[in-house]
Each structure stands twice: as structure tokens, then as C-alpha cells.
C-alpha positions in Angstrom: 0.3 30.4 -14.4 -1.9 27.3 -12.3 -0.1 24.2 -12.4 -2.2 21.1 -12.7 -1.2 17.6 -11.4 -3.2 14.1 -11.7 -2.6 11.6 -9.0 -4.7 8.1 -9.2 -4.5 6.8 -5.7 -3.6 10.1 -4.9 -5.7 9.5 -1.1 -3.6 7.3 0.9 -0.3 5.8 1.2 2.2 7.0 -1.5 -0.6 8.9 -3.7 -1.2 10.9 -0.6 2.5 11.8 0.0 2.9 12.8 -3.8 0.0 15.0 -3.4 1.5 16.9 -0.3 4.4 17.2 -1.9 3.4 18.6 -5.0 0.8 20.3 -3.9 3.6 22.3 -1.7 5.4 23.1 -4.9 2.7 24.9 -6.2 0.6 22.5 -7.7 -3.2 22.3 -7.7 -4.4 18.3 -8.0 -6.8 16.4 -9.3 -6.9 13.0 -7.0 -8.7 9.7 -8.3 -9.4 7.1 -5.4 -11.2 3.6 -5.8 -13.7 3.2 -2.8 -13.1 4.8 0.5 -14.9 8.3 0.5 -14.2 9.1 3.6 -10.3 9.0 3.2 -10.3 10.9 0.3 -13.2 13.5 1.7 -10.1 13.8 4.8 -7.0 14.2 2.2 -9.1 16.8 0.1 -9.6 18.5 3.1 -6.2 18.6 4.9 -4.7 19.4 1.4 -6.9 22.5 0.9 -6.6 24.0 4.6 -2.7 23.3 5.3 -1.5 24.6 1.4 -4.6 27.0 0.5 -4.4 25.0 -3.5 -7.3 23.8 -5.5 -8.1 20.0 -5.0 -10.8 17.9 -7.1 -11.7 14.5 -6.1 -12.8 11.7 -8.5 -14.2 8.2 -7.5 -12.4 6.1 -10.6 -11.4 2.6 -10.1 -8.7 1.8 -12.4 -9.6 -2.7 -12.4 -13.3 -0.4 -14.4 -12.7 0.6 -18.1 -15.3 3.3 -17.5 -13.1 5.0 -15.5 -10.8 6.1 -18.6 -13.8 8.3 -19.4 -15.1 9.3 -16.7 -11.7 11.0 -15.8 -11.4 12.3 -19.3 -14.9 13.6 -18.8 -14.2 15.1 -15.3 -11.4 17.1 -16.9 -13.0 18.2 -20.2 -16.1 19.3 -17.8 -13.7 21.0 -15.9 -11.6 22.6 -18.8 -8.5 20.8 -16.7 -5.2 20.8 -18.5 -2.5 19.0 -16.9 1.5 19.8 -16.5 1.7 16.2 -14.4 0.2 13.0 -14.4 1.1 10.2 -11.9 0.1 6.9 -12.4 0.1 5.5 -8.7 -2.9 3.3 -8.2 -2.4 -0.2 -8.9 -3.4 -4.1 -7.7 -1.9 -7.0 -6.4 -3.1 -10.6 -6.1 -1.3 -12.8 -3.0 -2.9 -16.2 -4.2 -0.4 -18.8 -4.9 0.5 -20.2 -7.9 -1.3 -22.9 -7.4 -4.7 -21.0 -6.3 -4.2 -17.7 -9.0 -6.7 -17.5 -11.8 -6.9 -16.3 -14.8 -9.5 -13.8 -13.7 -7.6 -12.2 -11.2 -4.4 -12.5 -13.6 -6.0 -10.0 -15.8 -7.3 -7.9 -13.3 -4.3 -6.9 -11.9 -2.6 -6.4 -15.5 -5.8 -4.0 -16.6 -5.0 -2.0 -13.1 -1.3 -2.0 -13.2 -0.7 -1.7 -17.3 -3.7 -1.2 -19.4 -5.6 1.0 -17.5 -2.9 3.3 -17.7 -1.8 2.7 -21.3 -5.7 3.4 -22.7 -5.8 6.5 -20.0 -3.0 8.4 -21.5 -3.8 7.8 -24.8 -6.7 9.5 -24.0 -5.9 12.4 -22.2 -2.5 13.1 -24.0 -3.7 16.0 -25.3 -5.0 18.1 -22.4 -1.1 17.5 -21.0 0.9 20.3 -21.5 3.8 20.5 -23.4 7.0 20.2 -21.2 4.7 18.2 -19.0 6.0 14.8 -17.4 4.4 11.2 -16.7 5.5 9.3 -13.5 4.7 5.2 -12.8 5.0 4.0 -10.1 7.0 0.8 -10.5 8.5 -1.1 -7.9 11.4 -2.7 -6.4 9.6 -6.3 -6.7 9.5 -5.8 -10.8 13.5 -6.0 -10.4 13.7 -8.7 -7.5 12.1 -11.5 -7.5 8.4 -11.6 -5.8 8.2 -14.1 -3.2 4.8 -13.2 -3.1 2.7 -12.6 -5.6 4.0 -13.5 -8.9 1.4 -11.2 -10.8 2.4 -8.0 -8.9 6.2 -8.5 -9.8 5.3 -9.6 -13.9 3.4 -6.5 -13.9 5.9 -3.8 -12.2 7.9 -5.6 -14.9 5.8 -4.2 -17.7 5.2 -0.9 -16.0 9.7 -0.6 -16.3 9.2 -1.6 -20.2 5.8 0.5 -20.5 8.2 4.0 -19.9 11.2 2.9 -21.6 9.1 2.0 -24.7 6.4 5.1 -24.3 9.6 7.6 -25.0 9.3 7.7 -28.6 5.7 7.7 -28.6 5.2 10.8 -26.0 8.3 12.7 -27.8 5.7 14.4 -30.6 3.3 15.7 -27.8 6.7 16.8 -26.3 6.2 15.0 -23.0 8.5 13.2 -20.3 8.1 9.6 -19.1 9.6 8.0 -16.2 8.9 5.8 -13.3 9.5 5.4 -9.5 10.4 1.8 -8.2 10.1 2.1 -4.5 11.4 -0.7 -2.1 9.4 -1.1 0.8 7.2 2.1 2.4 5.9 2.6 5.4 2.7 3.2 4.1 -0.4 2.6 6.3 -0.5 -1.1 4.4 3.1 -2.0 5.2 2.5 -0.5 9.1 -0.1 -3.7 10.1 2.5 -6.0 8.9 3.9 -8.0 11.8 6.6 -6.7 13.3 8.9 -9.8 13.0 8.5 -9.6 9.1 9.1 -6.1 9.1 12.4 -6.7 11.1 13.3 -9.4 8.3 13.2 -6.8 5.8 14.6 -4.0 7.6 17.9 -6.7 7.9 18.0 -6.9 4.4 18.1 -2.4 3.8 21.7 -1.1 4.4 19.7 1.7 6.0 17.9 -0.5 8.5 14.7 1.0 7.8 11.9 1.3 5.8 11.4 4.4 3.9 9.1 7.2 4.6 6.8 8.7 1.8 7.7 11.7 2.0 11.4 11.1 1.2 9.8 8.7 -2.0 7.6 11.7 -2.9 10.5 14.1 -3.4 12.0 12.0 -6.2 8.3 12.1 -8.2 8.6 15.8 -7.8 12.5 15.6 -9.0 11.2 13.5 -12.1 8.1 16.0 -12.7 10.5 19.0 -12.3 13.9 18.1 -13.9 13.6 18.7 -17.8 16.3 15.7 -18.1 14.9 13.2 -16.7 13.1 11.1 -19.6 13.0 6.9 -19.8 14.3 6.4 -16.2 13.3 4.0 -13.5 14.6 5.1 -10.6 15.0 2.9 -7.7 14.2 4.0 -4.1 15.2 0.8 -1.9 18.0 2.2 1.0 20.2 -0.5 -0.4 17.9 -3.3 -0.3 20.1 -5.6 -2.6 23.7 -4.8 -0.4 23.3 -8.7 1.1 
């Protein structure tokens, strides 16, 4: 039997990991992306020639309301049922206190917590039963972020958002959990300079960032192991050992 999985962000960086990696497994995906065509035009293609699975690619911003149904859409058009559903695209704002508005404020919460509150609630029920939900959360909604305070408030939610959405997800007989991943070397975290990247890798037991393929296994673990349900696991190397 086909084995569907949802990825939003599922083009670059971490989405695009997740999508190898469960796309390996078996899995045929449906990838959202917000603006750069030609990135996911590449990923659709690599994923379909290297692992011979079915791959659909939406445009669907999640800061746009109208995305909830034009995915919804997509799928019912489709006839798209889904055994997995990873929320992985999300916002941040770098502004400082000082300069952060209300407008931006809210735009990263509708990205990082509403869009996919409203989403599931309306695609719960072309998930299949036994089927699993994975956030992606983040080391930063544990530490403090020196950075943007937004980013961290909201990771903060997205922790709460799976702990709480266990009762409600238990009827449709669905799993809820999240990643919180420390710090990736994603294409993003790459063009940082390489004296700030040396700061952090002083403060990882293992000395390193970690790659996205090792942080995509443990979505597949959570999507795969019937036991997992509620849990945030954290993926930092050790980040908090000094």
C-alpha cells in the first residue's frame, strides 16, 4: 500500500533532508515551498530520479491564510491521503527589541503556530489512522534567543502546541510530536561567518554542527515508532554541556 508524506519547506535545508529521507523509506511526498521555483523544480527532480517515488510540488506560503486551502484543495484534487505530515516551514524576524513590530510579531506567529494549527484542523481527516504529526521546534524555544526574541517565543508555543494537541489528535487516532534541532548546517547556517560558527561549535560537546541527514533520521524515528506520542525531542550534540 502507497505511503503518503507532507513536508512544508520540504525544498531546502531541513525539509529537503526529511524528504530524502523518507522518501528512501518508501514514502511518496507532497512538498510545499514559499518562493523559489527553481529549488524546488531541482529537489522534485533529484527526488524522483535517485528513489524512482511520486513527488508533488505546491507553491504555499505559510505567513498567506490562502494557503490552508489551497493545500487542502491540492490534496482533495488529488484524492491525497496522508500517513505523515511535517510541519517544517517556519519564520523568523532578527529586528531588535527596540526595532520589532507588531506586524512582523504576528507574522512570524501566523507562520510558526497558526498556520499550522488552522492547516491540520483542516486536513485531519485525509490523515490516516496510525498516522503521525512532526514540528519542527527548536533548540532556541528551550535556550534563550540571543537573537530574535519572536523566533524563540514561538518554538516555545510550537513545544506546547504538541504537548497540548495529544488529546485533541487521540479520536482521529493520530501521533504528535516535535523535533528541536540545535544548530544545522543547512545552506543558511553555511554563509554564517566562520568565526561565529566556531563560537558555537565551542559550545557543542561534539564540536560540530549537525548534518541534516542525521536530524532527518529522528523525523523518520517519530513518523515510524508507534510510541512515540507528545515528545520534543532535542537534537543539539550537547549544546548545553558548558
Amino acid at each position: 500500500m502507497e505511503k503518503y508524506a507532507l513536508i512544508t519547506g520540504g525544498t531546502k535545508g531541513i525539509g529537503k533532508a526529511v524528504a530524502f529521507c523518507l522518501g528512501k523509506a518508501g514514502y511518496n511526498l507532497v512538498l510545499t515551498y514559499a518562493s523559489d521555483a527553481n529549488a524546488a523544480e531541482q529537489a522534485c527532480e533529484e527526488l524522483q530520479q535517485q528513489l524512482q517515488i511520486k513527488v508533488f510540488v505546491l507553491q504555499a506560503d505559510v505567513t498567506d491564510k490562502e494557503s490552508i486551502e489551497k493545500i487542502y484543495t491540492y490534496l482533495q484534487a488529488k484524492d491525497l491521503r496522508l500517513d505523515a505530515v511535517v510541519f517544517n516551514a517556519g519564520l523568523t524576524c532578527r529586528d531588535s527589541f527596540e526595532d520589532l513590530s507588531l506586524a512582523d510579531w504576528e507574522r512570524v506567529f501566523f507562520a510558526n503556530v497558526h498556520f499550522p494549527v488552522f492547516f491540520l484542523q483542516r486536513i485531519v481527516g485525509r490523515i490516516n489512522k496510525g498516522g503521525s504529526v512532526v514540528f519542527t521546534g527548536s533548540l532556541m524555544g528551550i535556550q534563550p534567543h540571543s537573537v530574535s526574541l519572536v523566533y524563540g517565543v514561538t518554538k516555545s508555543a510550537v513545544h506546547a502546541l504538541v504537548k497540548n494537541l495529544v488529546k485533541f489528535l487521540t479520536p482521529y487516532e493520530l501521533r504528535v510530536n516535535a523535533v528541536a534541532p540545535g544548530f544545522v548546517d543547512t545552506e543558511w547556517q553555511k554563509t554564517k561567518p566562520a568565526e561565529i560558527r566556531r563560537n558555537i561549535e565551542n559550545k557543542v560537546s561534539l564540536g560540530r554542527f549537525c548534518d541534516p541527514d542525521e536530524l532527518a533520521e529522528v523525523y523518520k524515528m517519530l513518523i515510524e515508532n508507534s510510541y512515540f506520542n507528545g515528545e520534543v525531542v532535542v537534537v543539539d550534540g550537547g549544546y548545553s554541556y558548558k
